[in-house]
N, CA, C and O of each residue as an XYZ file, in Angstrom:
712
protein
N     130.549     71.231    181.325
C     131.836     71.350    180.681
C     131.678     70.957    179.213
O     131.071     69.942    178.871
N     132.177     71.696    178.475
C     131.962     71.372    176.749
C     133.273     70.753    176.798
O     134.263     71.119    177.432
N     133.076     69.446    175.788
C     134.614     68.707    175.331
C     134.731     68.755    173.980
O     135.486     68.127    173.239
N     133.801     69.665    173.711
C     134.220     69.949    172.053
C     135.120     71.361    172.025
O     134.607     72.386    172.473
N     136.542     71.380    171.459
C     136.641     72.882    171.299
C     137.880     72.800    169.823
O     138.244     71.806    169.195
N     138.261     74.204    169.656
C     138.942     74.144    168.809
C     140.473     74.816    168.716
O     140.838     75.501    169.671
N     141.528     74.596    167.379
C     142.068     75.151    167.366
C     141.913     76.641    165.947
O     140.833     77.131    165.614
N     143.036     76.980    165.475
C     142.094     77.911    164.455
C     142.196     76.881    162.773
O     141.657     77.190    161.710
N     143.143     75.536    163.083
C     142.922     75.204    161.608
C     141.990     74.036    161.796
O     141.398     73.718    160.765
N     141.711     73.302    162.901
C     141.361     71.958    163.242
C     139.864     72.116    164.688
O     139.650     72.991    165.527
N     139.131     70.786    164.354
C     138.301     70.911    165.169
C     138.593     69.723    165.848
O     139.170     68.791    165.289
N     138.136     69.684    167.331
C     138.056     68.602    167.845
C     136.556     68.183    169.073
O     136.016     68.900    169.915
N     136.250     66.566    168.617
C     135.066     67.009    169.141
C     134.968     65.092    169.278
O     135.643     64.192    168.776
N     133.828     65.108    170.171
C     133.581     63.875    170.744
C     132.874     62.936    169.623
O     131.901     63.163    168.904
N     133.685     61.841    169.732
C     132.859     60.930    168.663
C     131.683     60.829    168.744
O     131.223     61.150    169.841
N     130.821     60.423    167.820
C     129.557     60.305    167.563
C     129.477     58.885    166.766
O     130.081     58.646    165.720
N     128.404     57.772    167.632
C     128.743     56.431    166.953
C     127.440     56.834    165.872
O     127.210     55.741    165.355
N     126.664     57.626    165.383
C     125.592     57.590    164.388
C     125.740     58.539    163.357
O     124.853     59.169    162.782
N     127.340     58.580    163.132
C     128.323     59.034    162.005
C     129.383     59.034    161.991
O     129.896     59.545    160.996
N     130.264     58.495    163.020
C     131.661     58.544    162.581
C     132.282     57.023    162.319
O     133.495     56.818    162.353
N     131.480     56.172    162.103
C     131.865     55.039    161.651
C     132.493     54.445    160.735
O     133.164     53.414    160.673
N     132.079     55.509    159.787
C     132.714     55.386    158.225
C     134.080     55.474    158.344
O     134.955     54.644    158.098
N     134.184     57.648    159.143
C     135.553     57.981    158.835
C     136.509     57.000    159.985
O     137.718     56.960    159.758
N     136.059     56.340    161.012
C     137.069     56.036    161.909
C     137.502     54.639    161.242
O     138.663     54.256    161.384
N     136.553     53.864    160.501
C     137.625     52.992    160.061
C     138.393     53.099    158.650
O     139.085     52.300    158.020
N     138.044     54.209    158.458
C     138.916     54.612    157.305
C     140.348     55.194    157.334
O     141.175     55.249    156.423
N     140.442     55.693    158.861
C     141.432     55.907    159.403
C     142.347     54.797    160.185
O     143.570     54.713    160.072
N     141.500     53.939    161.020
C     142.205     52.751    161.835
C     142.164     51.732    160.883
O     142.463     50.707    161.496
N     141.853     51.342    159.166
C     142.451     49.931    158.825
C     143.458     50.641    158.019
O     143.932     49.903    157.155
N     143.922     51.801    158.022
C     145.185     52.225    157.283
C     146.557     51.481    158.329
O     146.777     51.586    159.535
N     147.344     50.670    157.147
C     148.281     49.878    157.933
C     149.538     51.166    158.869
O     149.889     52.250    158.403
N     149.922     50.640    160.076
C     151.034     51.619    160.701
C     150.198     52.298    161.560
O     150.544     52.322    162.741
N     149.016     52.946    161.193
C     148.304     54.074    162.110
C     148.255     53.732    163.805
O     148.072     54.701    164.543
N     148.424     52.287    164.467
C     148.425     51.871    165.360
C     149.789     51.550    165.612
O     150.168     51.927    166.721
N     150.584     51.005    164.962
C     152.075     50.396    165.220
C     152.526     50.755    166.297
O     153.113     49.881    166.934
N     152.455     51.821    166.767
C     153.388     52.522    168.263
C     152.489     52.729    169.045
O     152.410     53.787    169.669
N     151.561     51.671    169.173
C     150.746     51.646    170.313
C     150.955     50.109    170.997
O     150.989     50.086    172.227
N     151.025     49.470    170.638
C     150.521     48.782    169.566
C     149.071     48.182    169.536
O     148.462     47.784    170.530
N     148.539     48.178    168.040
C     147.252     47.523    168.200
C     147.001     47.122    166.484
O     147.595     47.630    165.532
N     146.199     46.320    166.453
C     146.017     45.743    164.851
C     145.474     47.180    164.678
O     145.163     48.049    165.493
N     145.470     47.118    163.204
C     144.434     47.734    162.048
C     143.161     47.202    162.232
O     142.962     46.004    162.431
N     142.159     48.184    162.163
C     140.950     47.171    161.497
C     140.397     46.717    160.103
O     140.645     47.360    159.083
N     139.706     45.684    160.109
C     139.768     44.710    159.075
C     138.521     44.616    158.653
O     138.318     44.171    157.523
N     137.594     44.962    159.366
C     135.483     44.902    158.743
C     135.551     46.288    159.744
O     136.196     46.605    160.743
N     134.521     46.919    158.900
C     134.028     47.998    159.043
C     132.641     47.726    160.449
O     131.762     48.517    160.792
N     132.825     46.845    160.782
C     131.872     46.976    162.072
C     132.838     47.135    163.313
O     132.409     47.286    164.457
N     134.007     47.095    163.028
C     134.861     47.040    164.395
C     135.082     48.325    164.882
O     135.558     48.688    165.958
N     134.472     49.258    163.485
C     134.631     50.706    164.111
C     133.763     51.367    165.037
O     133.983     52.306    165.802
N     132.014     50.223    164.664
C     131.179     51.306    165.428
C     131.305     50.306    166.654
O     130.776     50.978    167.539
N     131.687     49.095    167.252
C     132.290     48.184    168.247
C     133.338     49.183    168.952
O     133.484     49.015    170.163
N     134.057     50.167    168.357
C     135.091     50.459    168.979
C     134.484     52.075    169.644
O     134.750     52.548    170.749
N     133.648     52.649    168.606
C     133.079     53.966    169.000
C     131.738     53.244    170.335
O     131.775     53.998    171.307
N     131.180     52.627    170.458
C     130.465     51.889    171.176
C     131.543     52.041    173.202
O     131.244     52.669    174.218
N     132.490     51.308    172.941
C     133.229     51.006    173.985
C     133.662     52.379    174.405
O     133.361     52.615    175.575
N     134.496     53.687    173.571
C     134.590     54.724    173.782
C     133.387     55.898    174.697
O     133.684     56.693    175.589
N     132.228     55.674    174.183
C     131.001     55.957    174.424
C     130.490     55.504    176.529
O     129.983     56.111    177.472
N     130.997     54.260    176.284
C     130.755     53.690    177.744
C     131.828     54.130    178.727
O     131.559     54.519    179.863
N     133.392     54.027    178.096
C     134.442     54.365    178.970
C     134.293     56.023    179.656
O     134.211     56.341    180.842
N     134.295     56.662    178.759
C     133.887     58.339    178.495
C     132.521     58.391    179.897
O     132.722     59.234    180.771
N     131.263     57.527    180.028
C     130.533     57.392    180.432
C     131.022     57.663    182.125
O     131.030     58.564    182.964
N     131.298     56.628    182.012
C     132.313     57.047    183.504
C     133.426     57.253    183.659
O     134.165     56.473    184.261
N     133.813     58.387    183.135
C     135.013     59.120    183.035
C     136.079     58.301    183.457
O     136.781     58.652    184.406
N     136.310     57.061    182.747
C     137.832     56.261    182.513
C     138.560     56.604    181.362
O     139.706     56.200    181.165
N     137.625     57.702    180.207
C     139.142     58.152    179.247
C     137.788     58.905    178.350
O     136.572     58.992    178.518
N     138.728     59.344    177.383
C     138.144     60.520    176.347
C     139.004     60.507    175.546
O     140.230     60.430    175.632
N     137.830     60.642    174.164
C     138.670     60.550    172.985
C     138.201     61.623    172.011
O     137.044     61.989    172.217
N     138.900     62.275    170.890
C     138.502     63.094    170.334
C     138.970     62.886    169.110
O     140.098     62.449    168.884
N     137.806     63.304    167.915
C     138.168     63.514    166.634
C     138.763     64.778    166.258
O     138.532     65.872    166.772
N     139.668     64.474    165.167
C     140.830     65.493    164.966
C     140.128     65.863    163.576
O     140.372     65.048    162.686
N     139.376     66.841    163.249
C     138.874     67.352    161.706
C     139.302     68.265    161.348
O     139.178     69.022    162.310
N     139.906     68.955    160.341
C     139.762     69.874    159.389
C     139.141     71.166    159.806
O     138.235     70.448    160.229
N     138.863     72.025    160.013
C     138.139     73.332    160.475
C     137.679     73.903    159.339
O     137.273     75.048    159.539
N     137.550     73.359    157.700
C     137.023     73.887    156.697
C     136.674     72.796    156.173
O     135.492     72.687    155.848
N     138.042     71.141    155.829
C     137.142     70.258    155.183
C     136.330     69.398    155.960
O     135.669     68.449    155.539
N     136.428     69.807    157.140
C     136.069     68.512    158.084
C     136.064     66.766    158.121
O     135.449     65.838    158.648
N     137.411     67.070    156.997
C     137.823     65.508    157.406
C     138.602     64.529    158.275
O     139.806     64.703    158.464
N     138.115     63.771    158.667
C     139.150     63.435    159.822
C     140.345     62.795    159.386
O     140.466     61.928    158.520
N     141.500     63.516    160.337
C     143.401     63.101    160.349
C     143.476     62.321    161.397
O     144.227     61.347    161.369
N     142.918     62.534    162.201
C     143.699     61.727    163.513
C     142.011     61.729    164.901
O     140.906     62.262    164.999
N     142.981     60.655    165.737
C     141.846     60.568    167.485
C     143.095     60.789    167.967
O     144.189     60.503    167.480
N     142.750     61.433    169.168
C     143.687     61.532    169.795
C     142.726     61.212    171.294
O     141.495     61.192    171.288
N     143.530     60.992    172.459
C     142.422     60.639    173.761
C     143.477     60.744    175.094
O     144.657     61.095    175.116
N     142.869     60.441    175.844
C     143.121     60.154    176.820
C     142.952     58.674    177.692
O     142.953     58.079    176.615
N     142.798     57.484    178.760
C     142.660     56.799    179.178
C     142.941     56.289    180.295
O     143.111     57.278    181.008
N     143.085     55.483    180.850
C     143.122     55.056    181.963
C     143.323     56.136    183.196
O     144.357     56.122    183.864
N     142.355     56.987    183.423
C     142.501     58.170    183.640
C     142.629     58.066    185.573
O     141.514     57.692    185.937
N     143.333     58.214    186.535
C     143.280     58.039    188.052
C     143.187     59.134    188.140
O     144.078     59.855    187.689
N     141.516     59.915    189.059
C     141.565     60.584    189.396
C     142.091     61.120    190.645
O     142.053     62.310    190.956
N     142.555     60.231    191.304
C     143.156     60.473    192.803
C     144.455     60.813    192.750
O     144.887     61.409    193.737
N     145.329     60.555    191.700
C     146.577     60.755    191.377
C     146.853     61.847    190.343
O     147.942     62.335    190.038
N     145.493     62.159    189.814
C     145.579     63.334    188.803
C     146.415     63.303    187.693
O     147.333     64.008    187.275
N     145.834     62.271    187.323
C     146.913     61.098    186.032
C     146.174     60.581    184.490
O     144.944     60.582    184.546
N     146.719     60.184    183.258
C     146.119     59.208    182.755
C     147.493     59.066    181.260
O     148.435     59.735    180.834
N     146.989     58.119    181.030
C     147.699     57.893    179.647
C     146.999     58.217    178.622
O     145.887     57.774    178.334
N     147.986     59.443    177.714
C     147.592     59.851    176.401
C     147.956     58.850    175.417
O     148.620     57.816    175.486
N     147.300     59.481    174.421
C     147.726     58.172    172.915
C     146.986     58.911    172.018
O     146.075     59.644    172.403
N     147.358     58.763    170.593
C     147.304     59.319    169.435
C     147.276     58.105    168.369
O     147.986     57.106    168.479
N     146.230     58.361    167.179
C     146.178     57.593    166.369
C     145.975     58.627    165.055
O     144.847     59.072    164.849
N     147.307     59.071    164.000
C     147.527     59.375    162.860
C     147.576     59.106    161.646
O     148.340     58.195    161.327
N     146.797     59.791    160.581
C     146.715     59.468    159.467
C     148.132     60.199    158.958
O     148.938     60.964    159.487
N     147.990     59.466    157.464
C     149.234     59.932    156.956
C     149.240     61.580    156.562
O     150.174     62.143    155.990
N     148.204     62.107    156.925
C     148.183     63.482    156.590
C     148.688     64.503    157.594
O     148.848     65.692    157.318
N     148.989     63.814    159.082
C     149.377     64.403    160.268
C     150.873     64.828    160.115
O     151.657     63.918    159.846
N     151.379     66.113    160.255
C     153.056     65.909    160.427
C     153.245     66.725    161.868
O     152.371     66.723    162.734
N     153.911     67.091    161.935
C     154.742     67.571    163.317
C     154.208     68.966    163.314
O     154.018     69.316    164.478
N     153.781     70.232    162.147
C     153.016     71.024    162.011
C     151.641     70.933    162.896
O     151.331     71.776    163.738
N     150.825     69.710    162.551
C     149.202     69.698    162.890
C     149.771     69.165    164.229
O     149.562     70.011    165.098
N     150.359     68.169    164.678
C     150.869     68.208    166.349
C     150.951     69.318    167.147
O     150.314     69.588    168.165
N     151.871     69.978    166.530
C     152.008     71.453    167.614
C     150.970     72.186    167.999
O     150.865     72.802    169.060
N     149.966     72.094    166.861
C     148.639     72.820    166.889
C     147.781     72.343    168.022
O     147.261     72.836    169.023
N     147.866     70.978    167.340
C     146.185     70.439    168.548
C     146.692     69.650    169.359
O     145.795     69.201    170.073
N     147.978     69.118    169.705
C     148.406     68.643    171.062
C     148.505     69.196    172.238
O     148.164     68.610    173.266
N     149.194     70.912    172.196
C     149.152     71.226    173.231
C     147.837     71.526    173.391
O     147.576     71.738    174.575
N     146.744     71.643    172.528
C     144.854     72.773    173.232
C     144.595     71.276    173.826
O     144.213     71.323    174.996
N     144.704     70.049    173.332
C     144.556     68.888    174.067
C     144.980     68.581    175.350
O     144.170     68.072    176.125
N     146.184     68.819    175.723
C     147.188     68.780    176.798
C     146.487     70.170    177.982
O     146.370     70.068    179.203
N     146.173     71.213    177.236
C     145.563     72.088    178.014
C     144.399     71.728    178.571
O     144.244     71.715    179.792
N     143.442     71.392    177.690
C     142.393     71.228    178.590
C     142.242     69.934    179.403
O     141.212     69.935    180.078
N     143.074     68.722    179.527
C     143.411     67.905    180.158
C     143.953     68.428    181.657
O     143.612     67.813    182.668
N     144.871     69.674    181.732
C     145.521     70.306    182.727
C     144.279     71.449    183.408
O     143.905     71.531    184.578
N     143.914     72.108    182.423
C     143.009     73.107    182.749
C     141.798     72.940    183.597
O     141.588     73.550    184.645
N     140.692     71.680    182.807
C     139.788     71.856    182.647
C     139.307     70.578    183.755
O     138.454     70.559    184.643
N     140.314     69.503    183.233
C     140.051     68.058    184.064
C     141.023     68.377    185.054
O     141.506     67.509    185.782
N     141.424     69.929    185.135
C     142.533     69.169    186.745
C     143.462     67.766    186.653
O     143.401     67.078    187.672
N     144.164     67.342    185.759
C     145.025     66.416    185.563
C     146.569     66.850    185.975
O     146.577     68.071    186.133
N     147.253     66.552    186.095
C     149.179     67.020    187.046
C     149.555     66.508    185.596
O     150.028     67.223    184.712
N     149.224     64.941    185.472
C     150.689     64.287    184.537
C     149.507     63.271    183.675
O     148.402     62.755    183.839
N     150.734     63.417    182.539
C     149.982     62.878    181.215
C     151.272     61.991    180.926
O     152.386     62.514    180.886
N     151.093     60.734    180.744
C     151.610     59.804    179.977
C     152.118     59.216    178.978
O     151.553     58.156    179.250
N     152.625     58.996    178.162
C     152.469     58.065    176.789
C     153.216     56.819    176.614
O     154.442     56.923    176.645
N     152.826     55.933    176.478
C     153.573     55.001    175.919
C     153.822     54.492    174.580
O     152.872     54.683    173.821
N     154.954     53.822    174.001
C     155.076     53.277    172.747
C     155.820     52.147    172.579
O     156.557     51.787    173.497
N     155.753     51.518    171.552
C     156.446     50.586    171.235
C     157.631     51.309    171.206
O     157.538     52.522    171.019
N     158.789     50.779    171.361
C     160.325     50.882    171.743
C     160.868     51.581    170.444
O     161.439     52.672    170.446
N     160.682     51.009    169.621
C     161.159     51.525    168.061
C     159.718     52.071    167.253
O     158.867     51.573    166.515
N     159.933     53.071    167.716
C     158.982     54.521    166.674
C     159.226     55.453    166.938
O     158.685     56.147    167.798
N     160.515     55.823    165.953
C     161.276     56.943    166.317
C     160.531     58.286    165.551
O     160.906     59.454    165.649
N     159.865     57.995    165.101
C     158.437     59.167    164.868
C     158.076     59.896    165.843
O     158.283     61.027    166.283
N     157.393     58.835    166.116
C     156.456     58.939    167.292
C     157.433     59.618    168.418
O     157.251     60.697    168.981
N     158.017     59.124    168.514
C     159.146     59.612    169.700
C     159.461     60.675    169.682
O     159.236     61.321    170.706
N     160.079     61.317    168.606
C     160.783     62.518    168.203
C     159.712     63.531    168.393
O     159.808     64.597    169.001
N     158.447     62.928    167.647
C     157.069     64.661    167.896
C     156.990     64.797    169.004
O     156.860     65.972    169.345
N     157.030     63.357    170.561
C     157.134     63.409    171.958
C     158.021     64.842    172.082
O     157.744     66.032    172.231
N     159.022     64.186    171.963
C     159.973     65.250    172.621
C     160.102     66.868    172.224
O     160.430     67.816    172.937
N     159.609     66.810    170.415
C     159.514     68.010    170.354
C     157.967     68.970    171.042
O     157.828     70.193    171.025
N     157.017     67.974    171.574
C     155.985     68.365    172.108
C     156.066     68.379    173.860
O     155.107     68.321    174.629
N     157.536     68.475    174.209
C     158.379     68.598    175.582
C     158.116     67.438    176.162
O     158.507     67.640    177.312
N     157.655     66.206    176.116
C     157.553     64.974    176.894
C     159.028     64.486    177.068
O     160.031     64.535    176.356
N     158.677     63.883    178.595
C     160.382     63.546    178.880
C     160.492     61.668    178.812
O     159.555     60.873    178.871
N     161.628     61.444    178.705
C     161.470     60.212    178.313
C     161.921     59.748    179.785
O     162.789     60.381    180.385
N     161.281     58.587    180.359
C     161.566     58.213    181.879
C     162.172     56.963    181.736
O     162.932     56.537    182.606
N     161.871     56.240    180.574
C     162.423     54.688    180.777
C     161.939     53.597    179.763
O     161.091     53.801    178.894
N     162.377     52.798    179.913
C     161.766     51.800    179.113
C     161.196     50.680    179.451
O     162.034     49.797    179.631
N     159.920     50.286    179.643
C     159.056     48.826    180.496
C     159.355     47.955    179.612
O     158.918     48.095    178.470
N     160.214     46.804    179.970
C     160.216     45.457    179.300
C     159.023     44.857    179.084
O     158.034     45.374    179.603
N     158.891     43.822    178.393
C     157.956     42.773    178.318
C     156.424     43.607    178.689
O     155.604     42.884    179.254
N     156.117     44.617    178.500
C     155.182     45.138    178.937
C     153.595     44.691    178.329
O     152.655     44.600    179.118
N     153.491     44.538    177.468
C     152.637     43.977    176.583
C     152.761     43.169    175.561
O     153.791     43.291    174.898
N     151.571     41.938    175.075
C     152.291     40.895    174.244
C     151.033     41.667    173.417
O     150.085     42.388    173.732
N     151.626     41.047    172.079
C     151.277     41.872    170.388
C     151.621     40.648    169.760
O     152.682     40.042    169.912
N     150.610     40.303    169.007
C     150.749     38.959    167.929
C     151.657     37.924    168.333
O     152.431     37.625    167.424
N     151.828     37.240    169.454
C     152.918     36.539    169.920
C     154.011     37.146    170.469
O     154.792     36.381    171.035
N     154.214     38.016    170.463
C     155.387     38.662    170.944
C     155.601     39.489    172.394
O     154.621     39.957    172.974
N     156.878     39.622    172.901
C     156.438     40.486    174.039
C     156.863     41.890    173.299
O     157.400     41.952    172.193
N     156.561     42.850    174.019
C     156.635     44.122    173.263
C     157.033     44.902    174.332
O     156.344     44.874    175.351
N     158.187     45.708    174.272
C     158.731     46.478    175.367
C     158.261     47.429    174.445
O     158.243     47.389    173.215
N     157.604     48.929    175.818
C     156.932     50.012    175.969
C     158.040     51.203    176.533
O     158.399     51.367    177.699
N     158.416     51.893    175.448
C     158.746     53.780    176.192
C     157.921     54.613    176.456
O     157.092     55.074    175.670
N     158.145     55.048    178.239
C     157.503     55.747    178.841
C     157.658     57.123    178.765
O     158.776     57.503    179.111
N     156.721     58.165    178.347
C     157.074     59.461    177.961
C     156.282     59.889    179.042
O     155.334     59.158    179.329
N     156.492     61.097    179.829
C     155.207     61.950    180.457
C     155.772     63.437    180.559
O     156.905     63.920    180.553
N     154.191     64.060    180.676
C     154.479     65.499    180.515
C     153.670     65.805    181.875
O     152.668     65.137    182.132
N     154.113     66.821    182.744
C     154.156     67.025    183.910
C     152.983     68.728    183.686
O     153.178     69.388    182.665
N     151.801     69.257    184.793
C     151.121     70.589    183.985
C     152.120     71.558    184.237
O     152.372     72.537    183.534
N     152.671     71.217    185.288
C     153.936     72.404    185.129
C     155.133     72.731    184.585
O     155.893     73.665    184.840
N     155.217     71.701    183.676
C     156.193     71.741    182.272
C     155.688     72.676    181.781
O     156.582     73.489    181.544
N     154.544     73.125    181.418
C     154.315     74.128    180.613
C     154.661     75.391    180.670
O     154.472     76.018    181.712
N     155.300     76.059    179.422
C     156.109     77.078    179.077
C     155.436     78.495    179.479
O     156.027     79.548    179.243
């Protein structure tokens, strides 16, 4: 199975920790890029190839997949987008997205659904997930315009710098598709 594929403006393709170190923390210590996940920024440039490292092992035994979002001419990277906690018995996992400020609701439409497809297609997956912090009405809004339904809201779901952090549950079902 190839997990590299494309759309016609954007490429997407499996990290590589013996070059994408540079661009991924050039993307994850930009402040906000995590906020509606939640997760810090990074702060030293070794936490990126620490983080492409862990990706590398998870991917290993298919507990999640992540993909770089490039350019199809400049090949610079906008965004990861992935998958995770993936149950194959339930034919499940939670999606998540991490955007640069160059991403709008345009480059979403593009490479979310070929993402969402081959998640349905290719991995045999039913239902895709997302969660967010409660207030990211961004984030929320590209959900819905990318047909995710909103199911609820998990209290106290995760703690973030001291805090508890209630999580909105979005999921997209393969037979939602149009």
């Amino acid at each position: 199975m190839n997990w590299n594929f494309s759309t016609p403006n954007f490429s997407l393709r499996l990290p590589q920790a013996d070059q994408d170190g540079d661009a991924l923390y050039e993307l994850l210590s930009q402040p906000g890029v995590m906020a509606h996940i939640p997760k810090a920024s990074m702060s030293v440039s070794a936490q990126s190839l620490d983080e492409l490292r862990r990706v590398a092992m998870r991917f290993e035994v298919r507990e999640s997949a992540c993909w770089m979002v490039e350019g199809a001419f400049d090949k610079q990277l906008i965004a990861r987008v992935g998958i995770q906690k993936i149950n194959w018995m339930t034919e499940s996992a939670q999606f998540w997205w991490e955007l640069s400020d160059k991403v709008d609701f345009s480059v979403l439409a593009e490479v979310i659904p070929a993402v969402m497809n081959f998640c349905f297609d290719e991995l045999q997956l039913n239902r895709l997930e997302m969660r967010l912090v409660k207030d990211s009405p961004l984030h929320e809004d590209y959900l819905k315009q990318l047909g995710f339904q909103l199911e609820g809201c998990l209290p106290a779901q995760q703690e973030f710098e001291g805090q508890s952090v209630d999580l909105k549950l979005y999921s997209f079902l393969a037979n939602d598709r149009g």
